[in-house]
C-alpha positions as a printed Julia matrix, in Angstrom:
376×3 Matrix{Float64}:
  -2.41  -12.9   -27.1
  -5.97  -12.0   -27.82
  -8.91   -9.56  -26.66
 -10.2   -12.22  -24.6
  -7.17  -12.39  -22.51
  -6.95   -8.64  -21.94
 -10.34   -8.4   -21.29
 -10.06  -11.33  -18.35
  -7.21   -9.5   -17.36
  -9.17   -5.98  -16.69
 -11.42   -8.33  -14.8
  -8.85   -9.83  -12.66
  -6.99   -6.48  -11.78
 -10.91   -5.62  -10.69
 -10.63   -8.42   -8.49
  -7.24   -7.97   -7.19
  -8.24   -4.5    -6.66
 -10.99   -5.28   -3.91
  -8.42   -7.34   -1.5
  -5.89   -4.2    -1.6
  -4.62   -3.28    2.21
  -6.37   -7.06    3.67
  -3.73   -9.4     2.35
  -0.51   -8.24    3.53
   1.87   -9.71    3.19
   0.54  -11.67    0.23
  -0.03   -9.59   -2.84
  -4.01   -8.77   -3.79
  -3.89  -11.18   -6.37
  -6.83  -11.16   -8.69
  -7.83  -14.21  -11.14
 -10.34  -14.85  -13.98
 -11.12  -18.88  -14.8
 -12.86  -18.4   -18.62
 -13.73  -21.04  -21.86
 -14.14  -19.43  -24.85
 -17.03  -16.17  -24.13
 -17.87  -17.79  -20.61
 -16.59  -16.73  -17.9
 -16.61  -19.57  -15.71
 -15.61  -17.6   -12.36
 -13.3   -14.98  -10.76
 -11.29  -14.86   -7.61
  -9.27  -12.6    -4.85
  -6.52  -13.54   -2.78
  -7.91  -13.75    0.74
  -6.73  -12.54    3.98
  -3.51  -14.09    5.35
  -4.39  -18.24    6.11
  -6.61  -18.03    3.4
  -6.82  -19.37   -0.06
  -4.88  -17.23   -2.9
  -7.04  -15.78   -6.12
  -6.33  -18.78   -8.04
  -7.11  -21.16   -5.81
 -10.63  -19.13   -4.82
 -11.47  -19.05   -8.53
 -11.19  -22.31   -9.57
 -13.26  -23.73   -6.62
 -16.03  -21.51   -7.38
 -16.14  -22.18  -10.79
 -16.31  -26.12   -9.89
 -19.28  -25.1    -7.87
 -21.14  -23.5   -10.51
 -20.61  -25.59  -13.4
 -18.78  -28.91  -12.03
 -15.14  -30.08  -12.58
 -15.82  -31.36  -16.35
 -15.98  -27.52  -17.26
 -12.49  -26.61  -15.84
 -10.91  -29.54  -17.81
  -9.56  -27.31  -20.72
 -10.25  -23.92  -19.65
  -8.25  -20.7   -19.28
  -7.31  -18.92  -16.32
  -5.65  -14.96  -16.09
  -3.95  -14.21  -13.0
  -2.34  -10.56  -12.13
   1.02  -12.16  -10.87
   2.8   -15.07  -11.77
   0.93  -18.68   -9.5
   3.38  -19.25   -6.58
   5.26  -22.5    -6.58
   5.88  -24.13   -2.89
   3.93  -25.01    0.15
   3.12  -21.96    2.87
   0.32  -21.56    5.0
  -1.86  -22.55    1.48
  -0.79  -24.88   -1.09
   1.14  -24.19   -4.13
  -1.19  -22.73   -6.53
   0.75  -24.29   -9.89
  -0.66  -28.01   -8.13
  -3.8   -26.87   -8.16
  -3.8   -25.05  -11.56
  -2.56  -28.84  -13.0
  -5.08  -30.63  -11.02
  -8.08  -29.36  -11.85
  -7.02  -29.49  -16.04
  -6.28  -25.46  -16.52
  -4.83  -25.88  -20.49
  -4.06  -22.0   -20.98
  -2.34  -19.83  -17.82
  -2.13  -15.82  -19.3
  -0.18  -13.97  -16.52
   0.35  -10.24  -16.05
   3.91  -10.22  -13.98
   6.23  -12.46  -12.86
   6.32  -12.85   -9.39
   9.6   -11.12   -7.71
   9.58  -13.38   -5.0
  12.77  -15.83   -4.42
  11.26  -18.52   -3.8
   9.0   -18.01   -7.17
  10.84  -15.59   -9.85
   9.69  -18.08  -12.45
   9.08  -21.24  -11.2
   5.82  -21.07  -10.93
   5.61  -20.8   -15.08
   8.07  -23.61  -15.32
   5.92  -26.04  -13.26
   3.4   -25.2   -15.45
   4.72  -25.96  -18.91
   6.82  -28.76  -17.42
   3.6   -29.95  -17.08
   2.16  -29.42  -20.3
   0.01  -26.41  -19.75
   0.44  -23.25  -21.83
   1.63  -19.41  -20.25
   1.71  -16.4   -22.27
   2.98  -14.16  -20.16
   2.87  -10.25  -20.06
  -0.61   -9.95  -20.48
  -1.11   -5.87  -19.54
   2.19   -6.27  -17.44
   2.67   -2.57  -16.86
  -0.89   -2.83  -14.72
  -0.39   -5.65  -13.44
   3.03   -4.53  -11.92
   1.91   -1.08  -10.56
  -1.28   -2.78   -8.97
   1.42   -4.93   -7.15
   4.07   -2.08   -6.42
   3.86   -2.68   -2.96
   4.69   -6.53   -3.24
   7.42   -5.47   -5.74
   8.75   -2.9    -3.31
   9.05   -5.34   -0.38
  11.26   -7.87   -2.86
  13.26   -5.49   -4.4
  13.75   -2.55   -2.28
  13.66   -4.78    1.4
  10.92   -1.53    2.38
   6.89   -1.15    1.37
   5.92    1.12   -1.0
   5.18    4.75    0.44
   2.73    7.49   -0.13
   3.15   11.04    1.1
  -0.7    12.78    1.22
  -0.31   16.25    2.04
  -3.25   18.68    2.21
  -2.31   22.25    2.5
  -3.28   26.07    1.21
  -1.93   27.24   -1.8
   0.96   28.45    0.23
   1.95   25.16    1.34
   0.74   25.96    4.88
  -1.02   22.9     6.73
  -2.6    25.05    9.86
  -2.56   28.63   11.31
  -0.3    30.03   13.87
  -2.36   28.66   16.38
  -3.26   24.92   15.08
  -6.02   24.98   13.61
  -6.41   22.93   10.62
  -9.82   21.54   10.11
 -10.61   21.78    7.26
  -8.23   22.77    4.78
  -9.43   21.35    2.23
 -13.04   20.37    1.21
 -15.39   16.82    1.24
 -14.6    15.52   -1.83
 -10.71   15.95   -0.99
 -11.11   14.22    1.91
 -13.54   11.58    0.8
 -10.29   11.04   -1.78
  -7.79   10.35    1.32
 -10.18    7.76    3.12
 -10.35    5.73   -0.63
  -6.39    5.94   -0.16
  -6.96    4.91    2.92
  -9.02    2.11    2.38
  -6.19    0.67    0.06
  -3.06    0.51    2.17
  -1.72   -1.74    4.18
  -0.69    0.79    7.06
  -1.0     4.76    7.68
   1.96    6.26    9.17
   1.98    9.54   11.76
   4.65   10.96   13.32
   4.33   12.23   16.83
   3.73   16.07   16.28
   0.65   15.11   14.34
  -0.73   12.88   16.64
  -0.1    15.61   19.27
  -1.59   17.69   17.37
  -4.43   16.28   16.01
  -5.27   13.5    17.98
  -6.15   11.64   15.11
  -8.09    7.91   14.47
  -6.71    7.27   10.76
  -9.78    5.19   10.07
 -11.09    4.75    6.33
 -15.01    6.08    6.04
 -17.62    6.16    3.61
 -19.72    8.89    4.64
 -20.03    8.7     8.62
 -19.0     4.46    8.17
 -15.75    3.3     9.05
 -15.39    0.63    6.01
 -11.62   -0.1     7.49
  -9.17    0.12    9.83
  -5.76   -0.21    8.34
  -2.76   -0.48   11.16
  -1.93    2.86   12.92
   2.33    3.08   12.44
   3.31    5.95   15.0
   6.89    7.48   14.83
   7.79    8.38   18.45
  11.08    8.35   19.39
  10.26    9.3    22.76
   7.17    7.98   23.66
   5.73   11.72   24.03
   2.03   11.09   22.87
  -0.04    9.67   25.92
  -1.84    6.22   25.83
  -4.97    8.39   26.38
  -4.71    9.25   22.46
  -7.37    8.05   19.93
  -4.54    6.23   18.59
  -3.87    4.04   21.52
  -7.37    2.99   22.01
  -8.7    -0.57   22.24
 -12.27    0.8    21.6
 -11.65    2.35   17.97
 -10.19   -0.89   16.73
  -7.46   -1.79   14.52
  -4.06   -2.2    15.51
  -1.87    0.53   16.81
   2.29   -0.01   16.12
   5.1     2.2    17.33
   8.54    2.91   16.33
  10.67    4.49   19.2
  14.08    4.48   20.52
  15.4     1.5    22.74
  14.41    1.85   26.43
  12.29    5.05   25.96
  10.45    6.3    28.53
   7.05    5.6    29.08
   7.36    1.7    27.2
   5.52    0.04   29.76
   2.39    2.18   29.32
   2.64    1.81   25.39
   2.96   -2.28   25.73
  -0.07   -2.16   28.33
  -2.74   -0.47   25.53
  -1.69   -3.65   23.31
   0.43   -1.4    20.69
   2.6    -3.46   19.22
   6.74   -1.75   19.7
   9.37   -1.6    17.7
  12.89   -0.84   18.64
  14.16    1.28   16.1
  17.96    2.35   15.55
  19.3     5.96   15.63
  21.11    7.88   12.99
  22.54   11.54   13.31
  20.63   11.58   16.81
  16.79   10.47   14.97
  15.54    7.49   14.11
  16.69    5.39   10.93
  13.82    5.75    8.74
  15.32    3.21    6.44
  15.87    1.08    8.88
  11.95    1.34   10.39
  10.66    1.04    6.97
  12.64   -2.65    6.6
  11.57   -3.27    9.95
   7.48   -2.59    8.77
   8.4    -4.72    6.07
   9.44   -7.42    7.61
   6.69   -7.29    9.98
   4.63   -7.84    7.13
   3.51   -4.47    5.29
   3.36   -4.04    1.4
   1.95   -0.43    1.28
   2.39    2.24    3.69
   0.44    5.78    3.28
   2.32    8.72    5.75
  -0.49   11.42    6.49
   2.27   13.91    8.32
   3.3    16.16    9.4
   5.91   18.08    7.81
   9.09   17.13    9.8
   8.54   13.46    9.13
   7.71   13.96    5.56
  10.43   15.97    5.16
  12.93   13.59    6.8
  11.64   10.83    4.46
  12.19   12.99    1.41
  15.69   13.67    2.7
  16.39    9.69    2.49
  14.28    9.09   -0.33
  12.0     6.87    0.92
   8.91    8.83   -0.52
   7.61    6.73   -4.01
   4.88    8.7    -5.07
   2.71   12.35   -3.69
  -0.95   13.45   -3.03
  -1.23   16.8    -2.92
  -4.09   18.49   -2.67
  -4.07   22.23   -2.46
  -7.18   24.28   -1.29
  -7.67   27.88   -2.88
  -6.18   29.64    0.68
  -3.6    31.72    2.21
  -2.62   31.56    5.43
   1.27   33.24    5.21
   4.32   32.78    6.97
   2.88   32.52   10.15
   1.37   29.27    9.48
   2.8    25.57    9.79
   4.2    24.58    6.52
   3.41   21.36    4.99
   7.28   20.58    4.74
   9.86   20.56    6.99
  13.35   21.38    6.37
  15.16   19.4     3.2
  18.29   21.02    3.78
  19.19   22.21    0.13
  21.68   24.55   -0.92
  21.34   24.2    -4.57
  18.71   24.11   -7.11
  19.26   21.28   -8.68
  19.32   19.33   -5.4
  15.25   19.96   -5.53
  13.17   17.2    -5.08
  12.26   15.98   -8.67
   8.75   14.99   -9.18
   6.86   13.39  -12.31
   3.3    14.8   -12.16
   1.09   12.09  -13.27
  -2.3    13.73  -13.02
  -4.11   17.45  -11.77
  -7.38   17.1   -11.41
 -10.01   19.41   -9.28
 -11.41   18.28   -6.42
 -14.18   20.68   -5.48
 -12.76   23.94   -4.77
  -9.39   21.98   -4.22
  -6.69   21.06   -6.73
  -5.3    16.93   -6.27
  -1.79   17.19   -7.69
  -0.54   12.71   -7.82
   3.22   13.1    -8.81
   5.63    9.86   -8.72
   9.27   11.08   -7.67
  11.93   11.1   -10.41
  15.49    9.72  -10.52
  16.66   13.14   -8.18
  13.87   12.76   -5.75
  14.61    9.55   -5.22
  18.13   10.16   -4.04
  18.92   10.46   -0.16
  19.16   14.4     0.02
  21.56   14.35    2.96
């Protein structure tokens, strides 16, 4: 496979890394064009209407150095060229077109309308692919495209920020701030990366919360607002509802709730949702989100809705950071009911990293084969 492959292929997961949360649905496809030590250019999928990494790549490197220099080159992509005509042209045509001779590709794209057929256009047409080039990268930078193809939901990440006794605010409310700068300046990078953040109505109540990505005192982005409100409780007055902090603001809620008309009016964006045991179907909103078009969902609270997505096991992976406090029994706990009996019904996790943040501890745990279970 070579050095020089894997080496493009860091660069193109660099790439694919700066579209993250602006392409849905498309994956953030990333894409190196190189001859030999050159490398001729690189290229990011761009937002939805817009060209895909490939595509981006190889016109910019027939800017620079003309179209006699593609003739013969290599190109690395992070997942697999797609195949048919969308809202952008098949990027396998223009691969052959401009006289690519070597295609390395991280992952094959899960797609049904790809799953391969992009890397048989390719070598029906004489070029080379070696695929698998860092796959296991490649694959987790485009978990939330995977999740959407194979699971029919986005990929979903709990962030919880509590004391050490798993308390997110005192008796009273108050919660700001648990935790200190450089934990938070960690949740606006996750943030900045996701498709969507998701609330549920006690913590917008609560809170009255903006769910903006910043750098500092700038907002660098505004991913979509997903509120949980089954009965339309939080008023349109809410920093979520308004037009004047930008972004878009979308609600699941029961059919004919009260209060719709007001919700419509702020130019939220409703979604019936179906009911199950007297809530709403969390599976069934999470298809719906995907099907709207997200890839990568991050759910910021509180504990009743994070609880009730353990409970289903819709919960992929877990930020926990934990700040050196005790607040006791009296406070709000991070977690709402789970509704265990037994032990070994726990919620399994698979701690990938502890780091310190600060003062604070950042637990990242994926959830293992009992976690991922539905719990009820």
């Amino acid at each position: 496979m070579g050095a020089r492959a894997e080496e493009c292929m860091r660069l193109a997961l660099a790439s694919a890394r700066r579209g993250m949360g602006r392409t849905h649905p498309n994956p953030s496809v990333g894409a190196v064009v190189f001859r030999g030590a050159r490398i001729l250019a690189r290229g990011t999928t761009q937002p939805p209407g817009g060209p895909h990494a490939e595509v981006v790549a190889l016109r910019s490197a027939e800017r620079r150095f003309g179209t006699r220099a593609l003739r013969g080159a290599s190109l690395v992509v992070t997942l697999e060229p797609c195949c048919f005509q969308g809202r952008t042209g098949p990027c396998t045509k223009a691969i052959i077109e401009a006289g690519i001779r070597r295609v390395y590709v991280g992952c094959v794209d899960p797609h049904a309308r790809v799953a391969g057929r992009g890397i048989r256009q390719l070598r029906a047409a004489g070029v080379e692919v070696v695929e698998g080039v860092r796959r296991e990268a490649c694959r987790e930078h485009h978990r939330g495209f995977f999740a959407v193809c194979e699971c029919g939901r986005p990929f979903v990440t709990l962030k919880l920020a509590s004391t050490l006794d798993a308390r997110i605010a005192t008796a009273t409310g108050e919660s700001r701030w648990i935790t200190g700068p450089q934990a938070r300046t960690m949740v606006h990078g996750l943030r900045s990366r996701v498709d969507a953040i998701m609330v549920g109505s006690g913590t917008a109540l609560a809170d009255d919360p903006e769910l903006s990505a910043r750098r500092g005192e700038r907002i660098i982005r505004r991913p979509i607002r997903v509120l949980v409100d089954s009965k339309l409780r939080v008023p349109t007055a809410s920093r979520l509802y308004q037009v004047q902090t930008g972004g878009e603001t979308w609600v699941l809620t029961r059919a004919r709730a009260r209060g719709r008309p007001g919700v419509v009016a702020t130019g939220a964006r409703v979604f019936d949702a179906p009911t199950r045991d007297g809530h709403l179907d969390l599976a069934a909103c999470l298809q719906t989100l995907a099907e709207a078009g997200l890839t990568t969902l991050l759910v910021e609270g509180g504990g009743r809705l994070a609880a009730a997505l353990l409970r289903a096991g819709l919960i992929d992976e877990i930020h926990w950071l934990l700040a050196p406090r005790l607040i006791g029994q009296e406070g709000v706990p991070a977690l709402g009911p789970l509704g265990l009996e037994r032990l070994e019904q726990a919620v399994d996790l698979k701690v990938e990293r502890v780091r310190r943040l600060g003062r604070d501890l950042h637990i990242h745990a994926r959830l293992g084969p009992a976690g991922a279970r539905r719990l009820d």
